[in-house]
C-alpha positions in Angstrom: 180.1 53.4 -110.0 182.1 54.1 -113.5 184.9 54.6 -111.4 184.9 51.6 -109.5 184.2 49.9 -113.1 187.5 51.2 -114.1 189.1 50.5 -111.0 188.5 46.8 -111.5 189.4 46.6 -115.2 192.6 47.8 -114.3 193.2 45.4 -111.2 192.4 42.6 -113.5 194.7 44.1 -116.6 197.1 43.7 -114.0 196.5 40.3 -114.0 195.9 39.9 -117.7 193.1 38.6 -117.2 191.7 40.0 -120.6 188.6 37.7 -121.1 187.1 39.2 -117.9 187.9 42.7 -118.6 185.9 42.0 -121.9 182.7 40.4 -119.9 183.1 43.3 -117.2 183.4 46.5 -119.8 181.7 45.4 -122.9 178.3 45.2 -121.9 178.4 48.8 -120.3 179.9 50.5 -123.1 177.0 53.3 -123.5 177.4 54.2 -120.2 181.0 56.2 -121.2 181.4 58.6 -122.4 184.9 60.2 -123.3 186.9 57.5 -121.4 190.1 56.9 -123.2 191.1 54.1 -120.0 188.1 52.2 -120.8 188.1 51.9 -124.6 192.1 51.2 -124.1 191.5 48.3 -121.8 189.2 46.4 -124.6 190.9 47.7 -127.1 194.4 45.7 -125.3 191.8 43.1 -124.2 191.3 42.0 -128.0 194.2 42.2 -129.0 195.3 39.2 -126.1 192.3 37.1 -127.5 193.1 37.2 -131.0 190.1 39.3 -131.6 192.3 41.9 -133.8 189.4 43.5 -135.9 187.9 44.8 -132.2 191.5 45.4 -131.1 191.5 47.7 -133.8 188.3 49.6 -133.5 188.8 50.0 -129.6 192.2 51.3 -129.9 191.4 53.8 -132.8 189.1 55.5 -130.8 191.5 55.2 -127.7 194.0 56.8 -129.9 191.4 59.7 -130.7 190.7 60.3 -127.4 194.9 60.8 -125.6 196.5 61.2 -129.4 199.8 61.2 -127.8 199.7 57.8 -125.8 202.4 55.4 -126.7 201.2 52.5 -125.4 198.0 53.1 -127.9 200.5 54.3 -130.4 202.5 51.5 -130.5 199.8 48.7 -130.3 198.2 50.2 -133.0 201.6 49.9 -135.1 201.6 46.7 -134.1 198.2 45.8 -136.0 198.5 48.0 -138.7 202.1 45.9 -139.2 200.3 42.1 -139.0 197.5 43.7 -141.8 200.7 44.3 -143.9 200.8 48.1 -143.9 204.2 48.8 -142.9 203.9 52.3 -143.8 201.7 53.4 -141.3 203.5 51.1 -138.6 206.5 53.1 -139.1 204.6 56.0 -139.1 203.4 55.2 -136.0 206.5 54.2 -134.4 208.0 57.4 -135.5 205.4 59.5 -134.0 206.2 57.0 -130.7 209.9 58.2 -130.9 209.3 61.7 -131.4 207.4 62.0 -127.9 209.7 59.3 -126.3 213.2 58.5 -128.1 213.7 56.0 -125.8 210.8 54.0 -125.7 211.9 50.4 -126.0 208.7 48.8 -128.1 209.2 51.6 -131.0 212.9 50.8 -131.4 212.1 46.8 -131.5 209.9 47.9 -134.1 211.9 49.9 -136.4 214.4 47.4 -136.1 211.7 44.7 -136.9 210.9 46.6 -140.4 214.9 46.7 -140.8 215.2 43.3 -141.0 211.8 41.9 -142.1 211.6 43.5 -145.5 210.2 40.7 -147.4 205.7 40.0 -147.0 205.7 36.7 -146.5 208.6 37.0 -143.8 206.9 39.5 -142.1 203.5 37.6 -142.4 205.3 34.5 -140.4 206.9 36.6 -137.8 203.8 38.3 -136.7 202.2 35.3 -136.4 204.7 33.7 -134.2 204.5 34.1 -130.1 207.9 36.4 -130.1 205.4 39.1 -132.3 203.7 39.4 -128.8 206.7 41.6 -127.7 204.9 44.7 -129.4 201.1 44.4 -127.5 200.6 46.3 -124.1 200.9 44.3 -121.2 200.9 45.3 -117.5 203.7 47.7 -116.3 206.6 45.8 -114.4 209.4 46.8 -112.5 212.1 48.4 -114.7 215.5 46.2 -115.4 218.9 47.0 -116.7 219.1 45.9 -119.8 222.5 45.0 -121.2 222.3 46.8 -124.3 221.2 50.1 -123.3 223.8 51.9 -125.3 223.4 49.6 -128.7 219.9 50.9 -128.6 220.7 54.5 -128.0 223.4 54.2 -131.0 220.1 52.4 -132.6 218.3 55.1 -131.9 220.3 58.0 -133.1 221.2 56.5 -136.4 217.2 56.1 -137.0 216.0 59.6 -135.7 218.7 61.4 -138.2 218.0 58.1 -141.1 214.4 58.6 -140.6 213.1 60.1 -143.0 215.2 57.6 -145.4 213.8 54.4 -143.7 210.4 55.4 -144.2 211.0 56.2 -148.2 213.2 53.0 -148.3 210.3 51.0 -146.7 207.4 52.4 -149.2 209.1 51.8 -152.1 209.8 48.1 -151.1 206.3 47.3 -150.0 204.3 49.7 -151.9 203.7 47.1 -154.7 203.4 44.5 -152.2 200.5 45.8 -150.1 198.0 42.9 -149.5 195.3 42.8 -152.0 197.2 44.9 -154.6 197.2 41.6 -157.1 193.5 43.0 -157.6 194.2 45.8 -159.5 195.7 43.9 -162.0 194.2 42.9 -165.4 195.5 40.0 -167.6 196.2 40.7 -171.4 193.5 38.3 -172.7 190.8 39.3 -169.9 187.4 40.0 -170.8 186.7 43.9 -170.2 183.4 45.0 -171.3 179.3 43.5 -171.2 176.8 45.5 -172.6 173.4 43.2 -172.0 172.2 44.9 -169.0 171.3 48.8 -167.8 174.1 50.4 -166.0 174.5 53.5 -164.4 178.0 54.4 -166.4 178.8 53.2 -169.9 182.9 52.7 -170.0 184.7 52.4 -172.9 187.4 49.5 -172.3 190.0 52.1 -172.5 187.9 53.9 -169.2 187.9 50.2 -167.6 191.8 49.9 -168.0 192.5 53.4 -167.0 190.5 52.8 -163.6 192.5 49.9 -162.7 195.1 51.7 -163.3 194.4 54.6 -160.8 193.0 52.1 -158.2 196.5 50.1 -158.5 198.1 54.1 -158.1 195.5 55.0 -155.5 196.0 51.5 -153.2 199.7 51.4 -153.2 200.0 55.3 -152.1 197.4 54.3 -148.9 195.0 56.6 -150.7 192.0 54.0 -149.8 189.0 56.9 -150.3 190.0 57.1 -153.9 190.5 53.3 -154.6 186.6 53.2 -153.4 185.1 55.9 -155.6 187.1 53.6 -158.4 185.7 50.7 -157.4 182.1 51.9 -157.3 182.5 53.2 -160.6 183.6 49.9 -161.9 180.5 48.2 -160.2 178.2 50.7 -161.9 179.6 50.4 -165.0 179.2 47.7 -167.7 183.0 46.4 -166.7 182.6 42.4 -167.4 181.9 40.2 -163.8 184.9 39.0 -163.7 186.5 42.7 -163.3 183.8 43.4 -160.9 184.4 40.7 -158.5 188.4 42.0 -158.8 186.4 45.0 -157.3 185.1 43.7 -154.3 188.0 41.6 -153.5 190.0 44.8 -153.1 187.3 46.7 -151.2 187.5 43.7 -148.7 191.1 45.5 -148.5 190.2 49.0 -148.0 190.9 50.1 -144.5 188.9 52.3 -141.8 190.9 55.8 -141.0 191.2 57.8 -138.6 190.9 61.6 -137.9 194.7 62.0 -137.9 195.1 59.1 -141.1 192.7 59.8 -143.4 193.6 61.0 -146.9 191.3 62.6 -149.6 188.4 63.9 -148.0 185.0 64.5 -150.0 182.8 67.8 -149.9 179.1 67.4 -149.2 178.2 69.0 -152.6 180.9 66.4 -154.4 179.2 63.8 -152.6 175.6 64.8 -153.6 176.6 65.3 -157.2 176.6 61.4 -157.6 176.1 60.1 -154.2 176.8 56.5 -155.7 180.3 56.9 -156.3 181.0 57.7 -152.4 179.2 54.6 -151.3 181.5 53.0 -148.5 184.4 56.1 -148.5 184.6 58.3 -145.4 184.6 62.1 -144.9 184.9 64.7 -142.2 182.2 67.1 -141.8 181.4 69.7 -139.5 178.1 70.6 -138.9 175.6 71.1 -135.8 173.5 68.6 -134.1 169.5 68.3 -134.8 166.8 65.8 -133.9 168.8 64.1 -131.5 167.7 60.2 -130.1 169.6 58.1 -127.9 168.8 54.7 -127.2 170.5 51.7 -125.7 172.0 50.6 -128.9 172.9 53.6 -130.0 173.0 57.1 -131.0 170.7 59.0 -133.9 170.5 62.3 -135.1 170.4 65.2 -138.4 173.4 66.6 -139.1 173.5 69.7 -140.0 176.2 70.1 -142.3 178.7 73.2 -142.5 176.3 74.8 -139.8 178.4 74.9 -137.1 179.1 78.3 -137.0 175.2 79.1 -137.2 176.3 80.4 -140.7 175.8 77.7 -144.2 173.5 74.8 -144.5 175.1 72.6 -147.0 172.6 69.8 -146.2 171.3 68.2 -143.6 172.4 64.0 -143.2 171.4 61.4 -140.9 174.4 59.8 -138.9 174.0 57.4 -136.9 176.5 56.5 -133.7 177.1 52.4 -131.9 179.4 53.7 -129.5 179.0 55.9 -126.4 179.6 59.8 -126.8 178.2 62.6 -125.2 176.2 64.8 -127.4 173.5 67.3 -126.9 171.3 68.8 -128.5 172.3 71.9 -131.5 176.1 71.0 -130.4 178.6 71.8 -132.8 180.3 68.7 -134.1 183.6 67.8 -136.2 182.0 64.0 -137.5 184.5 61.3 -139.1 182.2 58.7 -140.6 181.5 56.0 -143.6 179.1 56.8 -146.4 176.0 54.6 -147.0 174.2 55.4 -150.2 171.6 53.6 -152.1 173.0 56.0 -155.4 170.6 59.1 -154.0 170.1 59.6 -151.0 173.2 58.9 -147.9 173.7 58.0 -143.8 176.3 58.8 -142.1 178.3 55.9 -139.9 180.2 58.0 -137.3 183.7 56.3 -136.7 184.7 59.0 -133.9 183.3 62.7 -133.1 185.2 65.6 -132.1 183.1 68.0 -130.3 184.0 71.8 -131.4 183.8 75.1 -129.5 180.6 76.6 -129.4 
């Protein structure tokens, strides 16, 4: 039955007939488990809609599922690119390169960041129909293309320049990432309120000196830092004006993956103030408990740093929305998003790897 599920997505993929593969898999989605063909045809399916936020969901876990796929690889380059991270697009296309120097979509996109330095250049390209060069489509029969050997000159020049193109590409968009205008304060701006209870009394010095790190933190992609910042700013007695600077930029903040993310917290940081964590995202290990599975989703008690039957650090709640197979006192590797109400916290798991027993 699954397979005959499959079977017709990818009939009408052929197609591109995306809006039906969306009707046909979406509704069955807790009935896979570890498919990466399924979550890579809605993931692709999105992305031909316009839906890019599912486009980007879908192909993450895709991507966590057959880590070396290009097609994955280089769709998800493609998005990271229209949200104005060109760091991790070239990252991406790199990685692309690496497993297949001649893959054709990767050396368009290099190229692309070549000559598309500037935001708002970049912002108009990807929204133009040529931008649709980069998304998967259905395989076709293989041309000659005329400028074969351009490209493979192309290509050698970038795999030896590499490493040069990437640093000459953060340090011209670095300052530019979208949303960075937030961690800015004016010279005549109001810092400081003291008329209320907060949960952290800042001097306006403090205040400045957490912009300052959020501004350091956001344009280094180091989006688990620029979150503890910005709870500690809402916490604080910062003036509402700096706060709403705050939540603009966590608007910003971006989801990661097991292979992306950057500056992991320990369960005993995260319990020393679990306030300051609301909304970052860790990876834990830990061993499953009190497992319940419903149609909606998956719940159960982690038990942290127990996976080797050895240290409890805690035990945490997580709870799952997409299909994974899990049984009961399984050993887990969890990647998920803190929720904290400023003592207690839940786990959102973003993708599981399961570990050896």
């Amino acid at each position: 039955m699954k397979g005959g599920t499959l079977k017709q997505a990818s009939r009408l993929y052929g197609k591109g007939k995306y809006s039906d593969i969306l009707r046909l898999l979406e509704p069955q989605v807790f009935r896979y488990r570890e498919s990466f063909r399924f979550y890579f045809y809605l993931g692709v399916s999105c992305i031909h809609i316009g839906d890019l936020g599912g486009a980007f969901s879908y192909l993450s876990r895709a991507s966590d599922l057959k880590k070396d796929d290009q097609e994955t690889l280089n769709a998800l380059g493609a998005l990271y690119l229209k949200r104005g991270d060109q760091e991790n697009a070239l990252r991406l296309w790199l990685q692309v390169l690496d497993l297949n120097p001649k893959n054709r979509k990767a050396l368009r996109g290099l190229e692309f960041l070549k000559k598309n330095q500037d935001p708002d250049g970049v912002y108009s390209v990807t929204e133009s129909a040529a931008f649709k060069q980069f998304y998967p489509r259905p395989a076709r029969l293989p041309r000659i293309l005329p400028w074969a050997v351009p490209v493979v000159l192309l290509l050698l020049a970038l795999v030896i320049g590499g490493p040069y193109i990437l640093r000459f590409v953060e340090e011209r968009t670095a300052s530019r990432r979208p949303g960075f205008e937030a961690t800015q304060l004016q010279e005549d701006e109001t810092l400081t309120e003291y008329s209320g209870t907060y949960r952290y009394i800042l001097t306006e010095k403090e205040i400045t000196d957490s912009f300052q790190r959020m501004g350091t933190y956001f344009t280094a992609h180091r989006d688990n830092l620029v979150m503890k910042e910005i709870n500690y700013i809402l916490g604080s007695n910062a003036a509402p004006g700096l706060k709403e600077k705050a939540r603009l930029l966590s608007t910003y903040v971006l989801p990661p993956t097991f292979t992306t993310i950057k500056d992991s917290f320990s369960y005993a940081e995260v319990m020393k103030d679990p306030y300051l964590y609301n909304g970052t995202y860790v990876v834990w290990k830990g061993r499953v408990s009190n497992l319940k599975v419903s149609d909606a989703e998956i719940r159960f008690d982690f038990l942290v740093g127990y996976h080797e039957n050895q240290v409890l650090e805690g035990i945490v709640p997580i709870e799952l929305t997409f299909a994974a197979h899990i049984g009961a006192n399984l050993p887990l590797e969890v990647l998920g998003r803190i929720q904290s109400d400023g003592s207690s916290i839940l786990l959102t798991a973003l993708s599981i790897h399961q570990l050896e027993p």
